[in-house]
C-alpha positions as CSV (number, residue, x, y, z in Angstrom):
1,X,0.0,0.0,0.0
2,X,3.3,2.9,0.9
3,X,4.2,1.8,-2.7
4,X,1.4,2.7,-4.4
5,X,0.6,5.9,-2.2
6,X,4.4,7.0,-2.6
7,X,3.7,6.9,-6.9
8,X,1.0,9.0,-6.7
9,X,2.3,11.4,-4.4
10,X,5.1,11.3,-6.8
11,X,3.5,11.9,-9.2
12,X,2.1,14.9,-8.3
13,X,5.9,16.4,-7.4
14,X,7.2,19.1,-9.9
15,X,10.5,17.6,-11.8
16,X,13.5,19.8,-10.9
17,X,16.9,19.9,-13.3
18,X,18.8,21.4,-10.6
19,X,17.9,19.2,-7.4
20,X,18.5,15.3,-7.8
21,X,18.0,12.7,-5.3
22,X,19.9,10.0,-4.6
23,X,18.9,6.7,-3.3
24,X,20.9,4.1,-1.9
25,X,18.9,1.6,-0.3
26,X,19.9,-1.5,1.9
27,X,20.2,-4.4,0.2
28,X,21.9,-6.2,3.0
29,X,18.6,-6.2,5.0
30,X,16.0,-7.3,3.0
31,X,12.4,-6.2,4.9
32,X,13.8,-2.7,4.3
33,X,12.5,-0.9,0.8
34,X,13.8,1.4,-1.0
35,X,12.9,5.0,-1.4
36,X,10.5,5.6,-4.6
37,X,11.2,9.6,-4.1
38,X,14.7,9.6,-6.1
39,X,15.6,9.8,-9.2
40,X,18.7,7.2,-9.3
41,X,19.4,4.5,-7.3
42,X,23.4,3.1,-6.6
43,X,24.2,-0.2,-5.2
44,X,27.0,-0.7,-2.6
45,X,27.2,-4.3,-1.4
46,X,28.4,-3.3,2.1
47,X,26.0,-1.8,3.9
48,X,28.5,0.3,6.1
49,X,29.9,2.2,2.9
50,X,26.7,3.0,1.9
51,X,25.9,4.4,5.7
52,X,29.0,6.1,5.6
53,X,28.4,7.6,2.1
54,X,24.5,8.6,3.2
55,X,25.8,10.3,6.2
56,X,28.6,12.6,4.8
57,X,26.2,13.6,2.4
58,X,23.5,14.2,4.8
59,X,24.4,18.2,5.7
60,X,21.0,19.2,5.7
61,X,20.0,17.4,8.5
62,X,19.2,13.8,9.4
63,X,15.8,12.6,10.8
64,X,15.8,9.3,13.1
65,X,13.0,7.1,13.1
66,X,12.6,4.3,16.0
67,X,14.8,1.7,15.0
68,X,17.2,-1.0,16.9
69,X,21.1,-1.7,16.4
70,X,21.8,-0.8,12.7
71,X,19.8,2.7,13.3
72,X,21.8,3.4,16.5
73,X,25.2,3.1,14.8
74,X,23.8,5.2,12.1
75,X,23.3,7.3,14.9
76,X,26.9,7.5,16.5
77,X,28.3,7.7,13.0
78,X,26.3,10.9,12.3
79,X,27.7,12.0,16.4
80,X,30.6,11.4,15.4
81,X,31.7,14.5,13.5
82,X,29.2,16.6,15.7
83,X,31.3,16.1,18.2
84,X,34.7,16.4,16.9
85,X,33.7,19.7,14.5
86,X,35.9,22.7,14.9
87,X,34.8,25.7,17.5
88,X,31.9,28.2,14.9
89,X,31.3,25.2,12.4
90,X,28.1,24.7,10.9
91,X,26.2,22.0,12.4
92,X,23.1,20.3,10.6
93,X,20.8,18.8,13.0
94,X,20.1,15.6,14.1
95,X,16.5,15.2,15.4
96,X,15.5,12.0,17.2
97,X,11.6,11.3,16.4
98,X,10.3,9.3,19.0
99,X,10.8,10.0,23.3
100,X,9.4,7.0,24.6
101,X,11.5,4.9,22.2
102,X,14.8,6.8,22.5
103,X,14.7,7.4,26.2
104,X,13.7,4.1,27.2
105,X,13.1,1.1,24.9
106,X,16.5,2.1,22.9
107,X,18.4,4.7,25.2
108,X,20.3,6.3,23.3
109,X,19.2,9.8,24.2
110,X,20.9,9.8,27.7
111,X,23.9,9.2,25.7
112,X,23.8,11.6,22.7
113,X,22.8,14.1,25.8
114,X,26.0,13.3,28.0
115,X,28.1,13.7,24.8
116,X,27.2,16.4,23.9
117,X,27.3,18.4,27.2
118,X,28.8,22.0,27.1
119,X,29.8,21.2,23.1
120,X,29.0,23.1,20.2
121,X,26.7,19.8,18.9
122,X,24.8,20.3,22.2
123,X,22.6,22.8,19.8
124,X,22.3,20.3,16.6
125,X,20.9,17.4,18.8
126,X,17.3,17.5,19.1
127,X,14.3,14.7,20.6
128,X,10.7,15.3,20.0
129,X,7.7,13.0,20.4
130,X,5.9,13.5,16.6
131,X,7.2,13.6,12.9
132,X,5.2,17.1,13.0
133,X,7.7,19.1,15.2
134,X,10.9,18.3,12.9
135,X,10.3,20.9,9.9
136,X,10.9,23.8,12.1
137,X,14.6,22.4,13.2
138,X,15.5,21.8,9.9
139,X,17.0,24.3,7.6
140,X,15.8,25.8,4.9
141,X,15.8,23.9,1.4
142,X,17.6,26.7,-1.0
């Protein structure tokens, strides 16, 4: 059913020349589809070079949804370089959908919190309970 709801709303998307989309979905883990809202699709067969690659590229912003072991690495990959980023660097926010998840079925927000205590990144890390209160800590599409 996503499928088919995900075409239409395609559909209805106006076609850009200057913006592309890349997708790069997992084809190590099977129950996870890809992502109908690119335009090209690459193929790594290890799926930590493709996180890697999907993270670097990622200076917008990254959204979390709940997940379990492969989303929390994801997760500390994307710390990472929040953490070590030179003093006055841009930051692009992480946002963690999801309290009751994060805090207690999967805590990794007590973590990403300690971390990032009195750092620059303190101000890129973000938790909120609905998908509706990410758009305003995202930044603007040019």
């Amino acid at each position: 059913e996503w499928v088919s709801l995900a075409f239409e709303v395609r559909a209805d998307l106006p076609v850009s020349e200057e913006l592309r989309s890349l997708g790069i979905p997992t084809w190590f883990y099977g129950h996870e589809p890809p992502n109908v809202f690119c335009d090209v699709i690459a193929k790594y067969f290890s799926n930590a070079l493709r996180e890697e690659g999907l993270l670097a590229r990622s200076n917008g912003g990254i959204v979390v949804l709940d997940g379990a072991a492969g989303t929390v690495q994801e997760i500390f990959q994307a710390v990472t370089p929040l953490y070590y980023a030179p003093e006055g660097a841009p930051l692009p926010p992480l946002v963690l959908v999801g309290r009751e998840h994060w805090t207690e079925r999967v805590p990794v927000w007590p973590a990403l919190r300690a971390i990032a205590a009195g750092r620059p990144m303190e101000e890129a890390v973000h938790l909120v309970d609905s998908i509706d209160e990410v758009l305003p800590l995202l930044p603007p599409i040019p």
